[in-house]
C-alpha positions in Angstrom: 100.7 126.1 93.6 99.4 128.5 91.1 100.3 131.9 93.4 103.8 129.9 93.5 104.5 129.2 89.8 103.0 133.0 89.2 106.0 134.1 91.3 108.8 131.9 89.6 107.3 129.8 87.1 110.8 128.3 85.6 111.4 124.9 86.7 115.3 125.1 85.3 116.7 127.7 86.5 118.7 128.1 90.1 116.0 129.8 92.8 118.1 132.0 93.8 116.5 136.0 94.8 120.3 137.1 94.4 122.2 135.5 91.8 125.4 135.8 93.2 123.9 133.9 96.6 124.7 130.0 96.3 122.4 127.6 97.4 123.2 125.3 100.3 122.1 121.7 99.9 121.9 120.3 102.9 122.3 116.1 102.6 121.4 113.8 105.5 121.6 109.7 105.2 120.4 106.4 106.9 122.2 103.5 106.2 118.9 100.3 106.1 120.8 97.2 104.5 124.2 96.2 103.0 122.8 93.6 100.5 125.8 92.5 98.9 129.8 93.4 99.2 131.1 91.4 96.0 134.5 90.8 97.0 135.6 89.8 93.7 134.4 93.2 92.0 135.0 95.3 95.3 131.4 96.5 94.4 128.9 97.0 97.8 125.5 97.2 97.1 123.6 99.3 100.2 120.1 100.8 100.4 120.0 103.8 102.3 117.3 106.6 103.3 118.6 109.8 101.6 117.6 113.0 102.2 118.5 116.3 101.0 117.2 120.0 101.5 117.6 123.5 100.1 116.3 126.7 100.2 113.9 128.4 97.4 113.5 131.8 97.4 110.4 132.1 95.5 108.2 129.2 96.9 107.2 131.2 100.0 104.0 132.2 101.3 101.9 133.2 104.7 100.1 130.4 105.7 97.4 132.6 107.7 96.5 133.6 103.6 96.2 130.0 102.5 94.1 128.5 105.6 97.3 127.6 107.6 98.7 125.5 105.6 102.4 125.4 106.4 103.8 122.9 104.0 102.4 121.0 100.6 103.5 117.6 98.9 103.8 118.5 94.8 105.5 116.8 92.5 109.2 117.3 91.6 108.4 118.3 88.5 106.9 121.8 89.5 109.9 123.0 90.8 113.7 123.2 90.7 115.5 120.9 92.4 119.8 120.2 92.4 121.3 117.5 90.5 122.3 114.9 92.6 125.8 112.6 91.3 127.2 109.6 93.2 130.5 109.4 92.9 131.0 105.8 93.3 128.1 105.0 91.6 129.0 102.0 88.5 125.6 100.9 87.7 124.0 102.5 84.7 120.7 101.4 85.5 118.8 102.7 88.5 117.0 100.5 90.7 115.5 102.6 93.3 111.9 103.2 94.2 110.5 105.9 92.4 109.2 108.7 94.7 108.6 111.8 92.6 107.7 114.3 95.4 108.9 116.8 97.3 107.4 118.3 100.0 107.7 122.5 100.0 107.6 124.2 103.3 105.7 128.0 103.5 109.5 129.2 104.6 110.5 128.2 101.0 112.5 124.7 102.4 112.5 122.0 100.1 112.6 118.6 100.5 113.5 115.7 98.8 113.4 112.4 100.8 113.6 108.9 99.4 114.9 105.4 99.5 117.7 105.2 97.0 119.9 101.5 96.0 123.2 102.6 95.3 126.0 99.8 93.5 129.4 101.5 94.4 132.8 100.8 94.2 134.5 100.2 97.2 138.3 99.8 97.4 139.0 97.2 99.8 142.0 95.7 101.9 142.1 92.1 102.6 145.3 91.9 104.4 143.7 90.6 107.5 140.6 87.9 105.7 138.6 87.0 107.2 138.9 89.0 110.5 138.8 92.5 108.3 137.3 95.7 108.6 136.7 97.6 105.3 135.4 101.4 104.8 133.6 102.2 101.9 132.6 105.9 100.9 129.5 107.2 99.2 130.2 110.9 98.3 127.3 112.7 96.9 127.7 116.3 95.1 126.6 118.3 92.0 128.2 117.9 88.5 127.0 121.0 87.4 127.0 123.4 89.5 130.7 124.4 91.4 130.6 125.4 95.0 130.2 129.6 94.0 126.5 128.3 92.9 125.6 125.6 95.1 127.3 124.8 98.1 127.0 120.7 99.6 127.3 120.2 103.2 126.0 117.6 105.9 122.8 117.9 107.8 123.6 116.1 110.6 127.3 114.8 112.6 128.7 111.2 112.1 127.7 110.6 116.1 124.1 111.3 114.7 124.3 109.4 111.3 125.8 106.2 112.9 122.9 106.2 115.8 120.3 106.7 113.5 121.6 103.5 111.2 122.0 101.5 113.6 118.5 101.3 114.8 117.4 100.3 111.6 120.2 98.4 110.2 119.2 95.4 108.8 122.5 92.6 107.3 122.0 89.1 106.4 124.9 88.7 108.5 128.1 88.8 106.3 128.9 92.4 107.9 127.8 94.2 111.0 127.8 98.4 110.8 130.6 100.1 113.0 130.1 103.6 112.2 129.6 106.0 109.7 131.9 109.1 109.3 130.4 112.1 107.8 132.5 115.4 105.9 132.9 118.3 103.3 135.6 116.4 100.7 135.6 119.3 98.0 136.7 118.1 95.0 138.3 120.4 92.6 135.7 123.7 92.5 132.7 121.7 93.3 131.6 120.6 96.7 131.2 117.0 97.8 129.4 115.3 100.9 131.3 112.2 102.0 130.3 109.5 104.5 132.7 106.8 105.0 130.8 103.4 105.9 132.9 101.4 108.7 131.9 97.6 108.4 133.3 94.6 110.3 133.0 91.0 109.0 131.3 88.2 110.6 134.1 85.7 110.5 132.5 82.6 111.5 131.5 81.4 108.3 135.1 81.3 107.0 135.9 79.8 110.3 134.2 77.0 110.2 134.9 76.4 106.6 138.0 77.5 105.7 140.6 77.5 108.6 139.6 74.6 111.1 139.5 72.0 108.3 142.7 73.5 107.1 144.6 73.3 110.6 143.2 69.6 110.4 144.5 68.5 107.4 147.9 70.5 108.7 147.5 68.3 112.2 146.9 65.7 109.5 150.0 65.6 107.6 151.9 66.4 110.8 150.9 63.1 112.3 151.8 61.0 109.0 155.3 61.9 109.7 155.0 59.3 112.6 153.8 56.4 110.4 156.4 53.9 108.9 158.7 54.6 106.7 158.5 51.8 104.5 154.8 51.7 104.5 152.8 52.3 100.9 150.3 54.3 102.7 152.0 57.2 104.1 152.7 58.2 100.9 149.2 57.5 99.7 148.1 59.6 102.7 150.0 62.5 102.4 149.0 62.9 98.5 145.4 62.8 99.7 145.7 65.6 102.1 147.3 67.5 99.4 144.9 67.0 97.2 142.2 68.4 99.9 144.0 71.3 100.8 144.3 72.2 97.1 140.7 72.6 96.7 140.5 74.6 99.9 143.1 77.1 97.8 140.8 76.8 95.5 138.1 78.2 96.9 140.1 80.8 98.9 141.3 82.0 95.5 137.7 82.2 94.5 136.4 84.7 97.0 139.9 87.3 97.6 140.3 89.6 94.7 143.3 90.6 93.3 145.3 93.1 95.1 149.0 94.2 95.8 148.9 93.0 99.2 147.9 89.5 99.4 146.0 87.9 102.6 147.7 86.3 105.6 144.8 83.6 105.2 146.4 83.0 101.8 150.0 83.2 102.4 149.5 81.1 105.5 147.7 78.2 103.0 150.0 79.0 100.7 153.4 77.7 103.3 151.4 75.2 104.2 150.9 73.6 101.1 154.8 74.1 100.2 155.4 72.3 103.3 153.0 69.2 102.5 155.0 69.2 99.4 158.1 69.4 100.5 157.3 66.9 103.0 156.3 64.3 100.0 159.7 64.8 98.6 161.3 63.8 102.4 158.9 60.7 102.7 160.4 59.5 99.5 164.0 60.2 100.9 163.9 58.6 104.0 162.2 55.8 102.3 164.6 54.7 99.7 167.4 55.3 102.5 165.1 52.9 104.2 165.1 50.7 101.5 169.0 50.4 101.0 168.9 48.1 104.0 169.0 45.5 101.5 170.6 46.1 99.0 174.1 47.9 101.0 175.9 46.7 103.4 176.9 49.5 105.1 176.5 53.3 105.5 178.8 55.6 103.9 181.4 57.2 106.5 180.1 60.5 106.4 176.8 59.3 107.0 178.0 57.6 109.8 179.8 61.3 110.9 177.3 64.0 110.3 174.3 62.1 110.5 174.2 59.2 113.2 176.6 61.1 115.4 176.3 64.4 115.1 172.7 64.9 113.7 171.1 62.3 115.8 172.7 64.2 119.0 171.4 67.6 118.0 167.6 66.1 117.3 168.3 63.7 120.8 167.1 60.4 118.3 168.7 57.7 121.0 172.2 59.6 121.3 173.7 56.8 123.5 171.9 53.9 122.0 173.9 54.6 118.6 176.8 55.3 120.2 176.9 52.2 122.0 175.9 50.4 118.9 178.8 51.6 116.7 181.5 50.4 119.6 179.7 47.2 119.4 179.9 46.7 115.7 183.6 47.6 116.1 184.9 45.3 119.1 182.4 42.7 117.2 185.1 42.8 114.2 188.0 43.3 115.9 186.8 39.7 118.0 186.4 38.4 114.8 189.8 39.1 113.8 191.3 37.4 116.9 189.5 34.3 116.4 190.4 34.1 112.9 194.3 34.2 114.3 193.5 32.2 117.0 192.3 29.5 114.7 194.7 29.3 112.4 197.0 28.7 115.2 195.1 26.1 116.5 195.2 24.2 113.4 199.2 24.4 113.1 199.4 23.1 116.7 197.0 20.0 116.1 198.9 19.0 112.7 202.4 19.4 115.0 200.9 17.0 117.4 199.6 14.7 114.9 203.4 14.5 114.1 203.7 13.2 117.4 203.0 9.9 119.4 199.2 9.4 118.2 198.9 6.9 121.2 199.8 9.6 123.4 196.2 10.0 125.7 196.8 13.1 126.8 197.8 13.8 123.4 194.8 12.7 121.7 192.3 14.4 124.4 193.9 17.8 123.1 193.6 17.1 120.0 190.0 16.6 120.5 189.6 19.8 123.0 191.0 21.6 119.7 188.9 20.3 117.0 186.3 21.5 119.3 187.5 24.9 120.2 188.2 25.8 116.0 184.7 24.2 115.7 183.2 26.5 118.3 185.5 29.5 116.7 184.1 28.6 113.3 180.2 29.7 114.6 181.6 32.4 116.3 182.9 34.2 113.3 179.6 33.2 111.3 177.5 34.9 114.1 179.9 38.1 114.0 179.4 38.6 110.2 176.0 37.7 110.7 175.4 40.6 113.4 177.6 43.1 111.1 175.3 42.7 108.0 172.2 43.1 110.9 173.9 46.5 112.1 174.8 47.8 108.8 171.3 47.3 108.0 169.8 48.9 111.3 172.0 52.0 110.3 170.6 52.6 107.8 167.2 52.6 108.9 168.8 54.9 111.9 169.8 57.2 109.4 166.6 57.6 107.7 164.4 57.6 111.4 167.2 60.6 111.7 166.5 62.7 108.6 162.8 62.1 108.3 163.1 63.6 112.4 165.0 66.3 111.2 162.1 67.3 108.2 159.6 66.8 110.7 161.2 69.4 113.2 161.5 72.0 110.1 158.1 71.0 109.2 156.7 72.4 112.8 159.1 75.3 113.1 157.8 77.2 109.9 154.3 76.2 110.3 154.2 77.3 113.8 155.9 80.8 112.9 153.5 81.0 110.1 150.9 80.6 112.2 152.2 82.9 114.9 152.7 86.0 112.2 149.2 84.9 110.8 147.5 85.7 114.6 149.6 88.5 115.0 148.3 90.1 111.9 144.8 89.4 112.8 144.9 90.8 116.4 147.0 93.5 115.6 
């Protein structure tokens, strides 16, 4: 070390024989552990073996003259080495083992080899949550020196740099490593080394936590559709599954940053719980057309029009059954009306034969025969209106089984195009 510092004993300036010669930096890197990829702060924390090697043109020496030694360990100190900046780099403080030593070949290569922890940025795209893929670069050059004085390239190819990771890639699971993509990206007049990190996300987690319970508490709401009408508790029910799907918005909010392009995760919960909302508001309808039963006697004619006849044949709710139920509510009052005439006729013929002979037998056995039949009559026009009120009621009820059907239909259609647009994302 003393014959080399004789030769070149400045540790500051560039080693270069020729002045105008750049120096080539050659950079090489093995990725060992992702440790964190804050989603909120699009920040990935990674710890990688970094490498990097140049050439110095006055460290050389015969190793037959200094008992064959071919390369010594010093410390970085003694000589000059290339300032190194990260690009991505947002952490002030560094965290990274200290090894201060390079290791000096007799051919004048130099090099620098150590374990460095580098907090990034990473811009990240979470159209596709959980079932993503996200790329994150770590470009490493000089902020010094432009590329006329030192030159940055790539030791090794991306095919190299992604096998070598991979056999010592070690994740807590969150991500698995794809590949690594390796290249010059000059920036400006100073060179730049770029590899692009290819991750994938283990989606299991958010699986299990995330979308199966809410599909469930979708299924959920979906099958309270089929509960009575007038029942308390499908309201009750409804409110509580909305309550639970909020907090899983909640904490879906909580992990996604925010970007221009929101998830499909998200805008799949986010139709969802419109839906559950919307279907609140269409309990309550149905219900209080429900609940007119008894306080109106009869639907409204358009009602009867649009929504038992034509509505109720479009969403097939018991076409015929209505249909034969409105003719009998008709030919019920048009009966009614006939015995009302029919009676009143009776009664004029008895008091013409109570004119008559009253000793008469045959007389006074159709008087009674009469008394009998405006009797009869009588209960038959009482069990008419009775029936009318019954069917006015029951169409109401109709009405509202028809339009809580029809929000029920809607309800599926959107959910299951969401849900279709939501796996078409994912797979695409």
């Amino acid at each position: 070390m003393k014959a080399i510092n004789d030769n070149f004993p400045s540790t500051h300036v560039r080693p270069a024989m020729i002045w105008t010669n750049r120096t080539v930096v050659h950079l090489d890197l093995t990725l060992y552990s992702i440790v964190d990829l804050d989603m909120q702060k699009q920040i990935l924390t990674t710890y990688i073996w970094f490498s990097m090697s140049w050439q110095n043109d006055f460290v050389k020496w015969d190793p037959k003259t200094y008992c064959d030694i071919q390369n010594v360990v010093v410390p970085d100190t003694l000589v000059w080495k290339p300032d190194l900046y990260i690009y991505e780099m947002v952490e002030d403080e560094d965290k990274s083992p200290k090894i201060n030593y390079l290791k000096i070949k007799y051919d004048g290569t130099v090099t620098n080899s150590k374990p460095l922890r580098i907090v990034g940025s990473c811009s990240m795209q979470n159209y596709k949550f959980p079932f993503d893929e996200q790329i994150c670069n770590i470009s490493f050059g000089s902020y010094v020196y432009n590329d006329y004085q030192i030159y940055m390239t790539n030791k090794t190819n991306s095919s190299v740099v992604t096998s070598n990771s991979k056999v010592i890639f070690s994740s807590k699971g969150d991500w698995s490593l794809a590949n690594i993509k390796v290249g010059n990206n000059p920036l400006g007049n100073f060179s730049r080394v770029t590899f692009e990190i290819h991750i994938i996300r283990n989606p299991i987690i958010y699986v299990f936590n995330l979308i199966i319970p809410a599909c469930l508490l979708v299924i959920l709401d979906i099958a309270s559709m089929f509960m009575e009408l007038e029942t308390e508790g499908r309201l009750t029910f409804k409110v509580t599954i909305v309550l639970g799907f909020s907090v899983l918005l909640l904490i879906l909010s909580g992990i996604l940053p925010n970007s221009d392009t929101p998830p499909m995760l998200g805008i799949f919960f986010c139709v969802c719980m419109i839906m559950m909302v919307l279907s609140i508001g269409g309990s309550i309808c149905t219900a209080s057309m429900a609940a007119k039963c008894a306080t109106q006697t009869s639907v409204s004619p358009w009602m009867r029009k649009w929504i038992l006849r034509y509505l109720a044949c479009v969403l097939c709710y018991k076409t015929k059954f209505i249909k034969e139920h409105l003719v009998t509510v008709v030919a019920n009052i048009h009966t009614c009306e006939l015995d009302q005439k029919l009676t009143k006729n009776l009664e004029l013929q008895e008091n013409r034969n109570n004119l008559k002979d009253d000793d008469d037998p045959i007389t006074t056995a159709v008087q009674i025969l009469n008394k009998m039949l405006v009797g009869i009559r009588k209960i038959h026009q009482e069990i008419v209106v009775s029936k009318h009120k019954d069917h006015s009621s029951s169409e109401w009820y109709i009405a509202a089984m028809v339009v809580d059907r029809l929000f029920l239909i809607i309800y599926l259609i959107i959910v299951v195009i969401t849900v279709g647009l939501v796996i078409n994302a994912w797979i695409s």
